[in-house]
RODO-217069 format. One line per 4 residues: their letters; for each residue x, y, z of C-alpha. Coordinates in steps of 0.05 Angstrom, whole numbers, plus 5000, padded with zeros to 4 digits. Example, Ala and Ser with C-alpha at 12.3 -4.5 7.8 and 13.67 -1.06 7.14 Angstrom:
<nodes>
AS> 5246,4910,5156  5273,4979,5143
</nodes>
This chain:
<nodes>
XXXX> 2175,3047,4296  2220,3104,4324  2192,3159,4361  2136,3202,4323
XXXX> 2100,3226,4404  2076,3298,4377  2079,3350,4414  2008,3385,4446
XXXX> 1970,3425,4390  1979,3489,4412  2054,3475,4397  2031,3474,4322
XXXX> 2041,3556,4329  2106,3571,4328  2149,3607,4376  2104,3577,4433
XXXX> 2156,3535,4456  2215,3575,4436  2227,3656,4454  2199,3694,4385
XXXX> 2256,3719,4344  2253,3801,4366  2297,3815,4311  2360,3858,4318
XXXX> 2385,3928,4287  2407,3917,4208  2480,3900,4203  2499,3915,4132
XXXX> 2567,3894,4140  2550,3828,4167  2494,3828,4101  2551,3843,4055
XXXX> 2594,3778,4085  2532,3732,4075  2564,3691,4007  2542,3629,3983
XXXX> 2588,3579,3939  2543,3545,3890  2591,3497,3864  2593,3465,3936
XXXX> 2526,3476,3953  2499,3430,3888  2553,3378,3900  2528,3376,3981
XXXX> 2459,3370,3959  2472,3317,3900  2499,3279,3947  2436,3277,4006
XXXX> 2392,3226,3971  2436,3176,3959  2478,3190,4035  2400,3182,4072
XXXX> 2366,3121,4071  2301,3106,4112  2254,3044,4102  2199,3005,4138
XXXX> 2172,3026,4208  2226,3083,4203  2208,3116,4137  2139,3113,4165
XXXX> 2150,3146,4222  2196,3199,4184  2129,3210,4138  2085,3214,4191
XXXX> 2129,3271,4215  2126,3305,4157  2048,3308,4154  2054,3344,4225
XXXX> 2098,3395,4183  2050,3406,4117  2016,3469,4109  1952,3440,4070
XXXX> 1938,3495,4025  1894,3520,3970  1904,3591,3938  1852,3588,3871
XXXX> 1810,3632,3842  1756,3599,3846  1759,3571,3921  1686,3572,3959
XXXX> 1679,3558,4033  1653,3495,4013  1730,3473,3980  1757,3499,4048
XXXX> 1714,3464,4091  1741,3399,4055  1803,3423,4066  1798,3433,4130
XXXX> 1766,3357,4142  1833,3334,4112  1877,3376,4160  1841,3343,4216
XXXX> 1851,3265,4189  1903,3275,4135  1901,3203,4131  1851,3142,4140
XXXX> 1826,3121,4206  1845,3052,4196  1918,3070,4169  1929,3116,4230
XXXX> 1900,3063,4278  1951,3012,4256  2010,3056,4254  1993,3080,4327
XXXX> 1992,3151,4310  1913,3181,4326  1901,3245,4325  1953,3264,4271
XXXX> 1935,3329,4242  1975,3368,4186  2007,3430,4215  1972,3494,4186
XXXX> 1914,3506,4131  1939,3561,4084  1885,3614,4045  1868,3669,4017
XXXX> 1840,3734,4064  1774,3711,4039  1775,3647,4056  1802,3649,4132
XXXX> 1729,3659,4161  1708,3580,4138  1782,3569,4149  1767,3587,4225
XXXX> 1700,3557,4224  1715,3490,4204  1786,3477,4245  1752,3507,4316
XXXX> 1765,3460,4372  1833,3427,4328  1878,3469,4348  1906,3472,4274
XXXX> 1927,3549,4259  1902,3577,4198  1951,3619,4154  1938,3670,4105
XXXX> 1978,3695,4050  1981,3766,4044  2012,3837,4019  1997,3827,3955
XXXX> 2007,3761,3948  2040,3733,3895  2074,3787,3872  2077,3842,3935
XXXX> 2068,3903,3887  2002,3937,3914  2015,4003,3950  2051,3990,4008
XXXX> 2002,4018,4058  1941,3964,4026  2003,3913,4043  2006,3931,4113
XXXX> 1931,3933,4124  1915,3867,4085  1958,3837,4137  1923,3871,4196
XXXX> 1857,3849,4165  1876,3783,4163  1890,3771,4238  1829,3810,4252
XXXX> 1797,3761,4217  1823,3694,4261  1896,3681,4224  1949,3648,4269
XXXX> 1999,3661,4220  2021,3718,4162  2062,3685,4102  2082,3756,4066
XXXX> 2116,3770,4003  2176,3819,3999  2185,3866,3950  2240,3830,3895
XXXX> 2269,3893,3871  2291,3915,3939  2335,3845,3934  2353,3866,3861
XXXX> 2375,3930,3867  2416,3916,3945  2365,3958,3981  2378,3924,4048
XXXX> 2352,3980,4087  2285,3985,4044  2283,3908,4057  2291,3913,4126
XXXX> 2243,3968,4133  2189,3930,4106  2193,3868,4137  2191,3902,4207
XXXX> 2133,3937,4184  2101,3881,4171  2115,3839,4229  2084,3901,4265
XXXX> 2021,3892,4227  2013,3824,4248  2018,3832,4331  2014,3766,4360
XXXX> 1998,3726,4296  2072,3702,4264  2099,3721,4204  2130,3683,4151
XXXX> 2176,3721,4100  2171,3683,4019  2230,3712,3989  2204,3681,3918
XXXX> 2271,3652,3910  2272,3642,3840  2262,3711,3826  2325,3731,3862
XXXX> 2377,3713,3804  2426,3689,3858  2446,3645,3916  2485,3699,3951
XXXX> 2412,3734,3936  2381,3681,3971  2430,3680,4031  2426,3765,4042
XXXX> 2350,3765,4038  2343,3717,4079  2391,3749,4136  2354,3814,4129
XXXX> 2288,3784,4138  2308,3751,4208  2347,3809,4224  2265,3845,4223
XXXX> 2243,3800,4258  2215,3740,4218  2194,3676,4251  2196,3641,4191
XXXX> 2225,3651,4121  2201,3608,4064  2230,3601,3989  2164,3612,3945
XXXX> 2093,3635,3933  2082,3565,3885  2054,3618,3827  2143,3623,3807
XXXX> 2160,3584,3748  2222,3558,3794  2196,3546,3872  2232,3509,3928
XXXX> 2304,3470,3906  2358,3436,3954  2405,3493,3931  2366,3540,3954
XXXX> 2342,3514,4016  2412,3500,4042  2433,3572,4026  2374,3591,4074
XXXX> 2383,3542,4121  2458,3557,4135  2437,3630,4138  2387,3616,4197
XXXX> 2449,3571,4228  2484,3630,4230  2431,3676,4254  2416,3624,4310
XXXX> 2493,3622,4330  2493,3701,4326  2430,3712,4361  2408,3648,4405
XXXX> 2345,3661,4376  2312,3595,4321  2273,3620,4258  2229,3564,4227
XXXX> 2249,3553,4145  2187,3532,4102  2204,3500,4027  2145,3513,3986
XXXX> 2119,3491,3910  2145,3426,3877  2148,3380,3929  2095,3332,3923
XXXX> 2132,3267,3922  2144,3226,3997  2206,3215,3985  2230,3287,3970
XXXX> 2198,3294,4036  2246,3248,4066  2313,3281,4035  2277,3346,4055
XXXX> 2276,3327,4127  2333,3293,4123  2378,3356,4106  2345,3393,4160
XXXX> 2369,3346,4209  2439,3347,4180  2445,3424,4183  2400,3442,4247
XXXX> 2383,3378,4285  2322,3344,4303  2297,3410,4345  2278,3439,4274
XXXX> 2229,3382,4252  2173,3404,4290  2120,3435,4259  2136,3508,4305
XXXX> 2204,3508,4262  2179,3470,4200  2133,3468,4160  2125,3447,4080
XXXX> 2079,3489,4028  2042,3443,3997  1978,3413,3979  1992,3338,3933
XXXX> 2039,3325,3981  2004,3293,4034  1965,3253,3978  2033,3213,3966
XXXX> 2051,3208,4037  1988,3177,4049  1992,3126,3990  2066,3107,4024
XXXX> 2029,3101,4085  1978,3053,4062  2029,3011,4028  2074,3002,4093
XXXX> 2017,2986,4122  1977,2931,4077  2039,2919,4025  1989,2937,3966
XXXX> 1995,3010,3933  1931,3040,3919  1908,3088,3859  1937,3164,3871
XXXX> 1865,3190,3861  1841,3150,3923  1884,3199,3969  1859,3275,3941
XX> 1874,3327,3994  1801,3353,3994
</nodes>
């Protein structure tokens, strides 16, 4: 098997080994050169699946890296403590003792549990001593319209209350309507609100109407100072594609060649399937190298996911597939 040695647990948090992205003054002139060809960018990404092959000991080892990267999540109405605590057991074995035995892997753990402000206190609770972060959405999440001063105070509620990590929602009209500054102005008020804890901007991609959107939004949002940006909430009728995640993932390229400084990227809703996993990780490594699939740099929103990966897992490792329902995520 190639090499899946992880890294300590505190470097699940991100920006422990790396310097955190400060952010830099808005440069609207370098926001009005930020383009992105879509014509290109589907025919590069039509292209990845069939251009990136893994299989056997390497494809496990590729999905056992991507369970390092999963943000286990569960943002539902009617979520109890009791749901989260599950949740949580998960996020400590994400997969069967006897699986993770065989591959040589213990001690695997997913890289974040993501919840509501309500539910970070059993969050908390149930991961102490794991060293897994707990995230919280936040500002209004999914849609970011409360007042803008209940935005900022959700957030500083939330660390208060034992979040590692911020995943905020920026306001959509503000992309819409080319108010850069109002943009820019927002997200460093946020990252202000969340102190030590990092922050990861959801642009809500499919909401932005284009992929020159996509590529200014993002730019803004690491100009502010985001450690992370991420395409979606999940609640979007369209959430993470390979369009769009190239467009951001050539944007923080740039950003890292303008600035020295690496922001994380975080695909989120629709990925549930191992192998879009794979291509997942696979264009990653294409565009940024192996330094950005680590869980400080990248993570994946999901919650089925790891449910799949786990049913792969078992098969490499008995050569029998077992029912889906056998693998729920908590």
């Amino acid at each position: 098997m190639t090499d899946t040695t992880l890294a300590p647990v505190s470097h699940l948090l991100p920006q422990v080994a790396e310097p955190r992205n400060p952010g830099m003054a808005l440069d609207l002139d370098l926001v009005m050169r930020c383009t992105a060809n879509r014509s290109a960018i589907e025919r590069r990404v039509a292209a990845l699946p069939g251009r990136r092959s893994v299989k056997k000991d390497h494809q496990a080892a590729w999905l056992a890296r991507a369970i390092t990267c999963i943000d286990l999540t569960t943002l539902a109405g009617d979520d109890t403590p009791g749901r989260v605590a599950r949740l949580c057991a998960k996020a400590r074995q994400p997969v069967r003792a006897d699986l993770l035995e065989a591959l040589e892997l213990p001690g695997l753990t997913v890289g974040a549990v993501c919840v509501y402000h309500d539910m970070i206190s059993p969050a908390v609770s149930s991961l102490k001593g794991s060293g897994i972060p707990v995230a919280a959405v936040s500002t209004g999440f999914p849609a970011g319209l409360s007042p803008f001063h209940l935005r900022v105070a959700e957030i500083e509620e939330s660390v208060k209350a034992g979040a590692h990590e911020i995943d905020i929602v920026i306001s959509r009209r503000k992309v819409l309507t080319g108010d850069w500054q109002g943009l820019y102005d927002e997200m460093r008020a946020f990252r202000a609100a969340c102190g030590e804890a990092h922050v990861k901007a959801i642009l809500a991609t499919g909401e932005l109407g284009t992929l020159q959107n996509v590529a200014k939004a993002s730019m803004v949002c690491m100009m502010a100072g985001a450690d992370f940006i991420k395409t979606s909430t999940g609640k979007e009728s369209v959430n993470a594609t390979l369009p769009v995640s190239l467009t951001m993932i050539r944007a923080i390229r740039d950003y890292h060649q303008l600035t020295g400084y690496r922001v994380g990227y975080k695909p989120a809703g629709g990925i549930s399937k191992a192998k879009d996993a794979l291509v997942y990780l696979s264009l990653m490594k294409d565009e940024l190298g192996d330094r950005w699939l680590r869980p400080d740099l990248f993570r994946f929103g999901a919650s089925s996911l790891l449910g799949d990966i786990e049913r792969q897992l078992e098969h490499h490792v008995t050569g029998a597939y077992s029912a889906g329902w056998r693998h729920a995520s908590g």
